[in-house]
N, C-alpha and C positions, 0 to 999 in steps of 0.2 A: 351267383353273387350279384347286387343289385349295382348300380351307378346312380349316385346322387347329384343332384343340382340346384341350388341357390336359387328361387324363384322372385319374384319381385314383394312380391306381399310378408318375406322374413321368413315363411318355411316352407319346408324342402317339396319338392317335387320328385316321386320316386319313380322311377323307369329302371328297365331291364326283367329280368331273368322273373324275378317274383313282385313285380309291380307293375308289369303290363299286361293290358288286357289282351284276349285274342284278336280284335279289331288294332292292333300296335299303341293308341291311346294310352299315358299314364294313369295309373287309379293307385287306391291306397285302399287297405281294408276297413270298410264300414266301420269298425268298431275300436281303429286304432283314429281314426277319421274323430268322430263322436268323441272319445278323448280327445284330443289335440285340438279341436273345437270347444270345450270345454264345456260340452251341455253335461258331462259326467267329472264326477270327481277321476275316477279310478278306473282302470278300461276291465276292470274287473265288473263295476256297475253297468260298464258300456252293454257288456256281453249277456248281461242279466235282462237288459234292456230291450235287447236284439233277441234274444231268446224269447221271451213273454210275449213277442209280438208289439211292443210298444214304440217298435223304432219301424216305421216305412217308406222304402225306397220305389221309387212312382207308383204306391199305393198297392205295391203288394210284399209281404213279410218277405226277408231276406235270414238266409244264414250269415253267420260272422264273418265269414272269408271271402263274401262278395265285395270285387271292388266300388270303389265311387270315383265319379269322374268328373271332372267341369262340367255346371249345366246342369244334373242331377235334383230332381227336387226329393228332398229327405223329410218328411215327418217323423216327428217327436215326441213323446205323450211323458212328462214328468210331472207323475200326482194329477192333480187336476189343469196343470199347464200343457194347453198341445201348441206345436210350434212347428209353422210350414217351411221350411227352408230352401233356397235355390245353393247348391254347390261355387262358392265363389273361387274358390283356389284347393289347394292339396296339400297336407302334411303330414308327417307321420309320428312327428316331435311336438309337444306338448311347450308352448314357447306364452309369452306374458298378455294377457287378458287383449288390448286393445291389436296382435297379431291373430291371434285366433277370432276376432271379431270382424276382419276381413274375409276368411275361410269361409263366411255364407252370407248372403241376403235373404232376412224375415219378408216374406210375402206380404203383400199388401194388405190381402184378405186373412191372412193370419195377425195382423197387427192386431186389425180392427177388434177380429172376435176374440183376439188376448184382454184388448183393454173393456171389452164389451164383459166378458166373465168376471175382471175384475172389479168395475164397477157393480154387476153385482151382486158380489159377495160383501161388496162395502156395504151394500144395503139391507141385509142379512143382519139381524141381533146376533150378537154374540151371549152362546151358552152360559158363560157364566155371570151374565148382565141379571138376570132370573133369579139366583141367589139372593134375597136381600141383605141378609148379615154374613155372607162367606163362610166359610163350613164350621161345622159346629164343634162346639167347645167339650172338652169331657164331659160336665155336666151334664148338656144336653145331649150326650150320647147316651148319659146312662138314665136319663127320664125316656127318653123313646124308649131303652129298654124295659122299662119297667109298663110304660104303656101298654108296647106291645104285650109282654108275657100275664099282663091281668086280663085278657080280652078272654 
């Protein structure tokens, strides 16, 4: 059975029997962590995450039941967003946006190359910019058909 305790940052710090590391240190599992951080809806996504490789723990792939612990830097890869994180605090409870935005600090170097990809993709046409009259009406579905099938 675990012992819970009230940490400063609003969620829990878990110690004991299944939350301590072998070195005595708290940790929480990766993937309930990633939940309650709230880079995942669902710690069902968490785990999907962790599995595919897209989630790294000082840069080498981790199973689910590895803990994380203060100081920890975690990578993140959601879609085309990677995101470097340092471990700020610990929890294992999924608590209101601006407490789980305490639970890590974005690296510096990760900022940069965040807002670096997003600019751009701003810069990037969008697909359906190309369309000049947006998709086509019956009619001209059925002239291309008739197009085509005279050729």
């Amino acid at each position: 059975m675990s012992r819970r305790r009230q940490n400063g940052a609003g969620g829990l710090n878990v110690a004991g029997a299944d939350g301590t590391a072998a070195d005595g240190l708290p940790g929480v599992r990766i993937d309930k962590w990633l939940w309650a951080a709230r880079f995942f809806k669902t710690r069902g996504l968490a785990q999907q995450a962790i599995e595919s490789g897209h989630v790294l723990l000082g840069g080498e792939r981790v199973k689910l039941s590895r803990l994380v612990r203060h100081g920890d830097e975690v990578m993140v890869r959601i879609g085309e967003i990677q995101r470097t994180v340092q471990v700020a605090g610990l929890s294992d409870v999924r608590g209101p946006a601006p407490v789980a935005q305490r639970l890590y600090e974005e690296t510096p170097q990760s900022i940069r190359l965040r807002v670096e990809a997003q600019a751009q993709r701003a810069l990037q046409a969008e697909p359906a910019d190309a369309i000049e009259h947006g998709r086509p009406t019956k009619r001209d579905r059925r002239l291309m058909q008739r197009v085509s099938w005279e050729r």
